[in-house]
C-alpha positions in Angstrom: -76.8 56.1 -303.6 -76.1 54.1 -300.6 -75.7 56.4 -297.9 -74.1 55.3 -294.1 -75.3 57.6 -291.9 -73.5 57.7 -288.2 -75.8 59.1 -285.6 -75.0 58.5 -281.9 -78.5 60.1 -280.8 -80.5 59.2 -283.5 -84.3 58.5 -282.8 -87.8 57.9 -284.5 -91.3 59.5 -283.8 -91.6 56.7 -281.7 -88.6 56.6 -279.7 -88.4 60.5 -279.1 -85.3 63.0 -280.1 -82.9 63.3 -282.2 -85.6 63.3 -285.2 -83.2 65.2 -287.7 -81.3 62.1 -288.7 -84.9 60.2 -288.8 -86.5 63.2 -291.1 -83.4 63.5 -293.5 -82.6 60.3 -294.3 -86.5 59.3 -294.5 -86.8 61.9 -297.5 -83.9 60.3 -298.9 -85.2 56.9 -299.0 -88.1 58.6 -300.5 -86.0 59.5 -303.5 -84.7 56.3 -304.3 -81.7 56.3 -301.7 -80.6 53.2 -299.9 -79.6 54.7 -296.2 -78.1 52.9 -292.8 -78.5 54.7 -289.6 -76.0 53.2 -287.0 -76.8 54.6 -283.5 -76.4 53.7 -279.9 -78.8 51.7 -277.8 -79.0 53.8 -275.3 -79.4 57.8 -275.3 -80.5 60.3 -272.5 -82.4 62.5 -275.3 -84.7 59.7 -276.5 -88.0 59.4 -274.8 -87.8 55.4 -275.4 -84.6 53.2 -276.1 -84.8 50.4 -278.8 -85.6 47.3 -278.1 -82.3 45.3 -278.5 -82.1 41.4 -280.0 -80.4 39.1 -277.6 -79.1 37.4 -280.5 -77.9 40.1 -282.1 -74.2 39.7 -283.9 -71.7 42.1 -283.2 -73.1 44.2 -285.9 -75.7 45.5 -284.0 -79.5 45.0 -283.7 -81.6 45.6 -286.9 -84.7 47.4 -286.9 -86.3 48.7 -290.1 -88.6 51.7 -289.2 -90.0 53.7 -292.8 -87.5 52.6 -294.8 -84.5 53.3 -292.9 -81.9 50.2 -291.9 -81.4 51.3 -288.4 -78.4 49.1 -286.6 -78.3 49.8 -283.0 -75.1 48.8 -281.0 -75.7 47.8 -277.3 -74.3 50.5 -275.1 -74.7 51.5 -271.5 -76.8 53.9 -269.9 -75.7 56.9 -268.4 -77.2 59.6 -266.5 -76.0 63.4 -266.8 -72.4 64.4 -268.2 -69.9 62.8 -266.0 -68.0 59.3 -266.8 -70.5 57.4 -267.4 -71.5 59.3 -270.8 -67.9 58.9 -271.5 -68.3 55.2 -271.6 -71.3 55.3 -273.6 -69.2 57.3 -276.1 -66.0 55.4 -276.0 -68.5 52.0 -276.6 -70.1 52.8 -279.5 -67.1 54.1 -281.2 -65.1 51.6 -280.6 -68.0 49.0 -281.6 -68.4 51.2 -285.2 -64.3 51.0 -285.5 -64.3 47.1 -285.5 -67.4 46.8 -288.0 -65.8 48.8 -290.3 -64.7 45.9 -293.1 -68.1 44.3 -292.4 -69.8 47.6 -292.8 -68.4 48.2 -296.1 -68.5 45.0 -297.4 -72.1 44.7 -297.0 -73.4 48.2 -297.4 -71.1 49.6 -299.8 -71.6 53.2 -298.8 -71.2 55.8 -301.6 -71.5 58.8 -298.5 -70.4 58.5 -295.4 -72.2 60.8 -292.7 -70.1 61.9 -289.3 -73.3 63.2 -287.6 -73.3 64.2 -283.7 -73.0 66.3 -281.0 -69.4 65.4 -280.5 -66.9 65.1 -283.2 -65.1 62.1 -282.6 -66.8 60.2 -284.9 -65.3 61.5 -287.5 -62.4 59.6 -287.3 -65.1 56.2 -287.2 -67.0 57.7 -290.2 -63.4 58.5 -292.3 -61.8 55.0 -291.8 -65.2 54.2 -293.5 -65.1 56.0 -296.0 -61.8 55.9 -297.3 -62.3 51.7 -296.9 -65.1 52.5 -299.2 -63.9 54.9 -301.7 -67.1 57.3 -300.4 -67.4 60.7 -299.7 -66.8 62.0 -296.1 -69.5 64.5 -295.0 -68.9 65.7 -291.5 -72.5 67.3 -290.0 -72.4 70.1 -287.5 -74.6 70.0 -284.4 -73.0 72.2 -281.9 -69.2 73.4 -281.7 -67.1 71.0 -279.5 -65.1 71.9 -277.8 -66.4 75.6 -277.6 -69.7 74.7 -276.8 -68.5 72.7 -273.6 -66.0 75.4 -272.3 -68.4 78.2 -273.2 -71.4 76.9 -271.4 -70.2 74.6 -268.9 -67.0 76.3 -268.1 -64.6 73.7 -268.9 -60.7 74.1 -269.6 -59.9 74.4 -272.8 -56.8 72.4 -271.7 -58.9 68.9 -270.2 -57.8 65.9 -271.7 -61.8 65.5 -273.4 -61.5 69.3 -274.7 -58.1 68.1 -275.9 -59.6 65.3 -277.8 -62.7 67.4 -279.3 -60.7 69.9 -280.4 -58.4 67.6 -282.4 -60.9 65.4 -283.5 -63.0 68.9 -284.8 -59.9 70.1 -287.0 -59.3 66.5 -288.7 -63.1 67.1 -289.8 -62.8 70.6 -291.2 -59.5 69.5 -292.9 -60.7 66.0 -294.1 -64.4 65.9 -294.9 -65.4 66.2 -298.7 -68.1 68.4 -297.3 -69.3 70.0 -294.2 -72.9 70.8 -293.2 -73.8 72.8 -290.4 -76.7 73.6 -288.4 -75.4 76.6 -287.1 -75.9 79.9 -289.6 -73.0 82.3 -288.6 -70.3 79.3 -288.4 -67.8 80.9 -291.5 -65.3 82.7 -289.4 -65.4 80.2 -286.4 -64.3 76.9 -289.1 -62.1 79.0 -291.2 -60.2 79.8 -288.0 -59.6 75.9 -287.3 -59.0 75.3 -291.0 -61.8 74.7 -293.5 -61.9 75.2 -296.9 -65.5 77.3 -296.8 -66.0 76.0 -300.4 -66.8 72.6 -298.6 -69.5 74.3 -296.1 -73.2 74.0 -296.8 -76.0 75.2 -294.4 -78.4 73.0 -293.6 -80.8 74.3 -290.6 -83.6 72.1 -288.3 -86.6 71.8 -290.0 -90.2 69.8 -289.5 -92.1 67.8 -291.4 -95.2 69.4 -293.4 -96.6 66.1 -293.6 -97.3 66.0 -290.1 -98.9 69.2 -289.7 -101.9 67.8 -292.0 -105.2 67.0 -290.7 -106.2 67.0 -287.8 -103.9 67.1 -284.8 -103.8 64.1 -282.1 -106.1 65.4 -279.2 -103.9 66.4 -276.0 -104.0 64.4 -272.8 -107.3 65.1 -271.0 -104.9 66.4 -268.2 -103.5 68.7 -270.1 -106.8 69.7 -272.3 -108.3 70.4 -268.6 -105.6 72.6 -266.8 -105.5 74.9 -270.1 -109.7 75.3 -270.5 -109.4 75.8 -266.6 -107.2 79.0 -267.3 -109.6 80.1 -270.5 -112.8 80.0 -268.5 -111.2 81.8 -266.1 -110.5 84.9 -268.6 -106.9 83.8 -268.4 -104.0 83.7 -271.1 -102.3 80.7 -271.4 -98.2 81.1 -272.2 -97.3 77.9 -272.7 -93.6 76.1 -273.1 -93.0 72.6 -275.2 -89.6 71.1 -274.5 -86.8 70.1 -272.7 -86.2 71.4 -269.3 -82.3 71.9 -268.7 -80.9 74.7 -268.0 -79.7 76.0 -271.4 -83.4 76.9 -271.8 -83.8 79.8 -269.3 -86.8 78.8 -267.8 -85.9 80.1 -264.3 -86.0 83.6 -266.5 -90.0 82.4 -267.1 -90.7 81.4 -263.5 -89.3 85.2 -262.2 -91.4 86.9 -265.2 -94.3 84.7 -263.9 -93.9 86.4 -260.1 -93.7 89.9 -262.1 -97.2 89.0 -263.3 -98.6 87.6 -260.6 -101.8 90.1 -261.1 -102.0 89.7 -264.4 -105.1 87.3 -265.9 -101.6 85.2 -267.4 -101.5 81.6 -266.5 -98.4 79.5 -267.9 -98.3 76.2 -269.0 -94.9 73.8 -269.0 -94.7 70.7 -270.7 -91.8 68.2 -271.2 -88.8 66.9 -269.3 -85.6 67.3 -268.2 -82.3 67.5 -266.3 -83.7 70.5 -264.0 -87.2 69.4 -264.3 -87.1 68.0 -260.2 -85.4 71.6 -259.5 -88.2 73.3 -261.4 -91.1 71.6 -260.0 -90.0 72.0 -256.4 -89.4 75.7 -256.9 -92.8 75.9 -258.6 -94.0 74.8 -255.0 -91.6 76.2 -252.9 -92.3 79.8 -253.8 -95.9 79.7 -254.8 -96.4 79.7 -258.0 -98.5 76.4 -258.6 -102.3 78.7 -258.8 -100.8 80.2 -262.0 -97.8 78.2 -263.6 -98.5 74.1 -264.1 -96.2 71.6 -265.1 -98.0 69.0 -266.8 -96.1 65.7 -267.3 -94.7 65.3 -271.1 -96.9 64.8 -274.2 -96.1 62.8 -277.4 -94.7 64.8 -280.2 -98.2 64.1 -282.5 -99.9 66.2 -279.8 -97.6 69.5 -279.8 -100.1 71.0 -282.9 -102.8 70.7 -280.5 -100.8 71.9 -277.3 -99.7 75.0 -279.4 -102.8 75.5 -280.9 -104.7 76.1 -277.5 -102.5 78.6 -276.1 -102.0 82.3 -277.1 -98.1 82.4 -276.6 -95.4 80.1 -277.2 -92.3 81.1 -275.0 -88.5 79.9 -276.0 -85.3 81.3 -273.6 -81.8 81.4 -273.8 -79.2 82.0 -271.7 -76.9 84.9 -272.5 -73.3 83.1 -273.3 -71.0 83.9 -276.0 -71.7 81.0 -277.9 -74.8 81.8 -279.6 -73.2 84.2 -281.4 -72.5 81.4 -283.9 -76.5 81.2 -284.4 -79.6 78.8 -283.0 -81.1 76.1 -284.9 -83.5 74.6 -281.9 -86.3 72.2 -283.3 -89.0 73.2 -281.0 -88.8 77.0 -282.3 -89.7 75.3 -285.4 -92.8 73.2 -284.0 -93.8 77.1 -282.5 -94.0 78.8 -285.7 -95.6 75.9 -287.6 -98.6 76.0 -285.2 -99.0 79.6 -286.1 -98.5 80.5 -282.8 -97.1 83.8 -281.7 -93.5 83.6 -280.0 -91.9 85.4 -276.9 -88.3 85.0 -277.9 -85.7 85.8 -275.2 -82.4 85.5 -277.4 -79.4 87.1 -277.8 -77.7 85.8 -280.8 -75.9 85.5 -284.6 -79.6 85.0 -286.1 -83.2 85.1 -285.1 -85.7 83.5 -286.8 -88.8 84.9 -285.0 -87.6 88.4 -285.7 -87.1 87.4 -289.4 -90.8 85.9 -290.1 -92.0 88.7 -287.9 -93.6 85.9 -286.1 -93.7 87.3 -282.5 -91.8 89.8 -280.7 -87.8 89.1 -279.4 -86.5 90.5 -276.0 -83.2 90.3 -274.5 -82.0 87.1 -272.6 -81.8 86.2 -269.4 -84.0 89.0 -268.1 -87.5 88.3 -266.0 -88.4 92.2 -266.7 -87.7 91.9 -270.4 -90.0 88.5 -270.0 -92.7 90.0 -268.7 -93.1 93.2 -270.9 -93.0 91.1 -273.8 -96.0 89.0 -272.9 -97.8 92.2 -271.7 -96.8 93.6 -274.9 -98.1 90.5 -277.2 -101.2 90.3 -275.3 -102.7 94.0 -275.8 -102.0 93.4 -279.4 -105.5 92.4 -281.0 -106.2 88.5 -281.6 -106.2 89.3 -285.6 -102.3 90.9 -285.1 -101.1 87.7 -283.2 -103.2 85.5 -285.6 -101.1 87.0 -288.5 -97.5 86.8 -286.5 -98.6 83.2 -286.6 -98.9 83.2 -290.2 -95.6 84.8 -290.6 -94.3 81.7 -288.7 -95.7 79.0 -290.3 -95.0 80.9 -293.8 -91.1 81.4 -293.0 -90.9 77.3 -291.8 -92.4 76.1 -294.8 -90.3 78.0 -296.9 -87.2 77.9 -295.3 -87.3 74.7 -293.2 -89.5 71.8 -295.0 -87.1 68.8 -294.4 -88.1 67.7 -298.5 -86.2 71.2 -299.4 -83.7 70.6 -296.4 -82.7 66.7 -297.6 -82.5 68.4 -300.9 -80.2 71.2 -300.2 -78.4 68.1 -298.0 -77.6 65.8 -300.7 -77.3 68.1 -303.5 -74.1 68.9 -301.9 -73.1 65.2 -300.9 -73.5 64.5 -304.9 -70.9 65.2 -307.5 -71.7 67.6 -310.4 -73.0 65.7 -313.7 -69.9 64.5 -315.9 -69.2 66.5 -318.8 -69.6 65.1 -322.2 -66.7 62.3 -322.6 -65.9 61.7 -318.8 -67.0 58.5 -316.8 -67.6 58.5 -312.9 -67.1 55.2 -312.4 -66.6 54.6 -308.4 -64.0 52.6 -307.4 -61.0 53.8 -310.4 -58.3 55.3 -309.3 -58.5 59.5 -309.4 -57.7 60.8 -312.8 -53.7 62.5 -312.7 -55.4 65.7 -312.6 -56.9 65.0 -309.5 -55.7 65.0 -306.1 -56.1 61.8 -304.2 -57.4 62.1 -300.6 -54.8 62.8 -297.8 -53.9 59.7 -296.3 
């Protein structure tokens, strides 16, 4: 098939997050699929931004990377969540909007794909499909507008809630199919009007591949500071990610102080919107003999990162939100080290608790921090050696993007014609049939 697949985030190993759109449709062009990634230039999740053509038409540039037809359309950058991401939003839309005969003409998409954070590309991704004759998948990251007004208190009545929330219902009433992230989503679509017969459950998932041989070596810097804390006859709890607030690491810092004589050191790597904040309080209150941030690290070398330290730590904050479920990539990266998780999480599903891969405390709470790291380091090496292979176990099961791209497109794909029938694109819906709302 050929499939369009609309990513405003979308990255590469190279070029840092998102990786989801990269893994999927990679697998898919592995199976014979022709697939189109159209994403903006610029994105504050991306480690790197593409290199953009100068001559570029208003198509976009091209870059080819594994198989994938990337087009990138030249937006501007943005810091943080005010107007300025507004504009980067409103560009690439509206850039997408005027391609739309071209796009079709050329690519002749069979599925369309509405994938990002917000859901106003849905309206891009169905004026492409119906243009097209294609089926209209619409793929669920977070809930907007919930997801702003839950965790960054916004009005459900601002004009860009407004907007989400009106853009989210055409989705759940339009789309051929809808894929979420997000486990414990049924009641919560319903509610704005899905079909749940359309709904498939597609969680974040890692690559296996990438977990063979042997792991890119870690920066000497970072190598150092843990074998520092080892020779000392210290643990090393150590954190891979990004460093904004929705990941509770102020709750780490105060369990740090609570074990300040404990033989626990705690390594941070990664970047982020509170990353200055962090640093400085790192200083500012003493902490820097026993916690260390250490710059950020490619993703080849985050086997080797999790493989030298005896916990992996992942925080949330206690909002309502969650209760729809977590689907966080780096939790994944965790338990395919085999490396035992402190999981402070309050929410519709737990993975850690499910592949008994670590032990799970309650959010949001430096006490409940620091018992659970006392608690998974008097267990004996052997007992936190086989949470770890819980982990890994329940990943490759559960979240190997070949099954996930699988599950993906298996319900993107119509069901085999019976004996007699033709499924000729392009012809008119049979009588029977009823023909997409207009």
């Amino acid at each position: 098939m050929n499939i369009l697949y609309l990513n405003h985030y979308a990255g590469s190993p190279e070029l840092g997050m998102e990786y989801r759109p990269y893994y999927l449709a990679r697998e898919w062009v592995r199976a014979g699929h022709a697939v189109t990634m159209l994403a903006a230039s610029f994105s504050h999740v991306r480690a790197k931004q593409p290199k953009l053509d100068p001559n570029a038409g208003a198509d976009g540039t091209r870059e080819t990377i594994d198989g994938i037809a990337y087009r990138w359309f030249d937006t501007p950058a943005y810091q943080g969540n005010g107007m300025g991401r507004m504009r980067n939003i409103a560009s690439f839309l509206a850039q997408v909007w005027q391609q739309a005969d071209a796009l079709v003409a050329e690519l002749k998409p069979q599925v369309v794909i509405a994938s990002s954070t917000y859901p106003m590309d849905i309206w891009i991704a169905q004026r492409l499909a119906r243009k097209a004759g294609a089926k209209l998948v619409f793929e669920v990251h977070d809930l907007w507008p919930l997801s702003p007004i839950e965790l960054s208190g916004m009005s459900p009545w601002h004009p860009f809630a407004l907007i989400c929330s009106s853009a989210e219902r055409a989705a759940y009433r339009d789309a051929d199919v809808v894929v979420s992230m997000l486990p414990k989503v049924h009641e919560h679509m319903a509610s704005r009007g899905l079909d749940l017969k359309k709904l498939v459950i597609v969680p974040n998932g890692i690559s296996p591949e990438e977990w063979d041989g042997r792991p890119e070596p870690l920066k000497p810097e970072v190598a150092a500071c843990i074998g520092t804390a080892h020779k000392a006859g210290r643990h090393v709890i150590g954190y891979a990610g990004s460093m904004g607030r929705p990941n509770a690491l102020d709750t780490l810092l105060d369990g740090a102080k609570l074990l300040a004589d404990s033989p626990v050191e705690f390594v941070l790597v990664g970047d982020g919107h509170e990353r200055e904040r962090l640093v400085r309080r790192i200083e500012q209150e003493g902490l820097s003999a026993r916690v260390h941030w250490c710059g950020t690290i490619p993703k080849a070398q985050i086997p080797s990162f999790l493989g030298a330290i005896e916990v992996a730590y992942i925080g949330w904050q206690r909002v309502p939100i969650y209760r729809f479920g977590i689907a966080p990539n780096k939790l994944m990266d965790y338990m395919m080290a085999g490396c035992p998780v402190l999981h402070a999480v309050e929410a519709g599903n737990d993975p850690v608790a499910e592949a008994g891969a670590g032990i799970t405390v309650p959010p949001e709470s430096p006490e409940a921090v620091a018992e659970g790291i006392k608690r998974l380091l008097c267990l004996p090496a052997a007992t936190r050696k086989a949470m770890g292979r819980q982990g890994r176990a329940f990943v490759l099961a559960e979240h190997a993007y070949p099954v996930l791209a699988k599950r993906f497109l298996a319900a993107c794909t119509p069901p085999a014609p019976k004996p007699g029938q033709a499924t000729i694109q392009g012809l008119p819906p049979r009588p029977s049939q009823s023909p997409r709302r207009p």
